[in-house]
N, C-alpha and C positions, 0 to 999 in steps of 0.2 A: 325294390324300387320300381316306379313307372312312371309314366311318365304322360302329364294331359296338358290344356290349352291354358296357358296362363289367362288369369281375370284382372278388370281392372282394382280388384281390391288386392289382387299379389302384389303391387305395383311398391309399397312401402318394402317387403320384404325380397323383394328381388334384388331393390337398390343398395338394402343390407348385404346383401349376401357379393353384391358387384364391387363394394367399400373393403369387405372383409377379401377376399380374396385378391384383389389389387394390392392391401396390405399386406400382404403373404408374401410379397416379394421386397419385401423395407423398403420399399419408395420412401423418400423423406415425405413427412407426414405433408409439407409445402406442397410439391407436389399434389400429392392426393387431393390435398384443398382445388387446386389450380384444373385437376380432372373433375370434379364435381358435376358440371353439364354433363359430361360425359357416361359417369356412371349412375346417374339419376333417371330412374323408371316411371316416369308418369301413369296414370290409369288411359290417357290418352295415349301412348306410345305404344300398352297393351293391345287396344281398340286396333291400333293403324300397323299392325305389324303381326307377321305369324310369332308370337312366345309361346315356349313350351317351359313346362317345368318339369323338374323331377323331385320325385316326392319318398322320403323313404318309406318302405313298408311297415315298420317298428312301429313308428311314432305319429307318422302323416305329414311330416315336418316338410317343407319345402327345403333341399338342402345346393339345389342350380337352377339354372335355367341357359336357356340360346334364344336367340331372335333374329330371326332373318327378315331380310326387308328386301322388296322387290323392285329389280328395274330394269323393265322387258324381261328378255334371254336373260337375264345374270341376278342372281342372287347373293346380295352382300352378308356373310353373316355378322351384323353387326355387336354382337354379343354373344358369349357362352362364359360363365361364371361359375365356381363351384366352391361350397364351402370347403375353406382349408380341411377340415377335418374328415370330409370325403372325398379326399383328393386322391385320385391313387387307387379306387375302389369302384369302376365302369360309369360314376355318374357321368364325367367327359362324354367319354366314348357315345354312352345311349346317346344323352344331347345334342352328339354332334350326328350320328344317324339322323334321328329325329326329324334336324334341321336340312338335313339333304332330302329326306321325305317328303315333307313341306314344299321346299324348294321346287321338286319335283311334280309336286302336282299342282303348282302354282307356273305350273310350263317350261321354269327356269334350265337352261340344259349347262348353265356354269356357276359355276359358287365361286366366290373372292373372300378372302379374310384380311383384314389389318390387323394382324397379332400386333401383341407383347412381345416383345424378344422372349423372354422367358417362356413362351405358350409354342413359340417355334416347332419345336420337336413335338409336340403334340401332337400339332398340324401336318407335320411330315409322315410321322405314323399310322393317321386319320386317311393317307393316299391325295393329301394335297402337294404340290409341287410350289419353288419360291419362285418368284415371278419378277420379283426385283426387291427394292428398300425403299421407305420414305425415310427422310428423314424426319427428325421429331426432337431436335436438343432443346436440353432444360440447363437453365443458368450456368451457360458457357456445353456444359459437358453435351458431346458430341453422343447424339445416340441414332439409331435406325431400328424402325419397323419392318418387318415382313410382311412381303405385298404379296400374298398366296393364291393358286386358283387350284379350282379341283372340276373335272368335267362330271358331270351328272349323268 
């Protein structure tokens, strides 16, 4: 795998890969609708944010991607996605490097994540720490995000 600057023509197949992997976790399909802005990749969103992809070696397949967005000192990463089927096999891990790299030379000296509950342990594994919850409920059911920071 390796890993280069996302374009804005990745932009369709990022949004795939953001759908398919939020699916991974059975959100009701409602849901999913209702995240739509959310996980939609424009060719402008490419342009105006560092995305990286990762590509497998095999195939040239784009199979993730991260995107950090900047603001001053602090680097949000506002995304890191990975197809289910390479889940489990370092795409994370490189991605989320990557994105601290970036970060990094974009002067940022803290990274922030709004996880997934489900991405949590991830994040903790990656050397980020939880910093609090947002909340985030969907039709009644009580749910909280992890508000994570990692020093750079």
């Amino acid at each position: 795998m390796r890993i280069r600057p996302a374009t804005p023509e990745d932009a369709n197949a990022l949004t795939e890969i953001a759908f398919a992997a939020k699916r991974h976790w059975n959100y009701p399909e409602d849901w999913i609708r209702r995240w739509q802005d959310l996980l939609t990749i424009t060719p402008e969103y490419v342009l105006e944010n560092r995305v990286l992809v990762a590509v497998s070696e095999d195939e040239g397949e784009v199979i993730g991607f991260s995107a950090v967005s900047l603001q001053g000192e602090v680097a949000l990463l506002d995304h890191l996605w990975v197809l289910p089927a390479f889940m489990g096999k370092g795409a994370g891990r490189a991605l989320f490097s990557a994105a601290e790299q970036a970060a990094r030379e974009s002067a940022a000296v803290r990274m922030t994540i709004l996880s997934d509950p489900h991405a949590e342990p991830f994040y903790l594994r990656m050397g980020a720490v939880l910093c609090g919850r947002e909340s985030a409920s969907m039709d009644g059911e009580e749910r909280y995000l992890p508000l994570l920071g990692k020093a750079l």
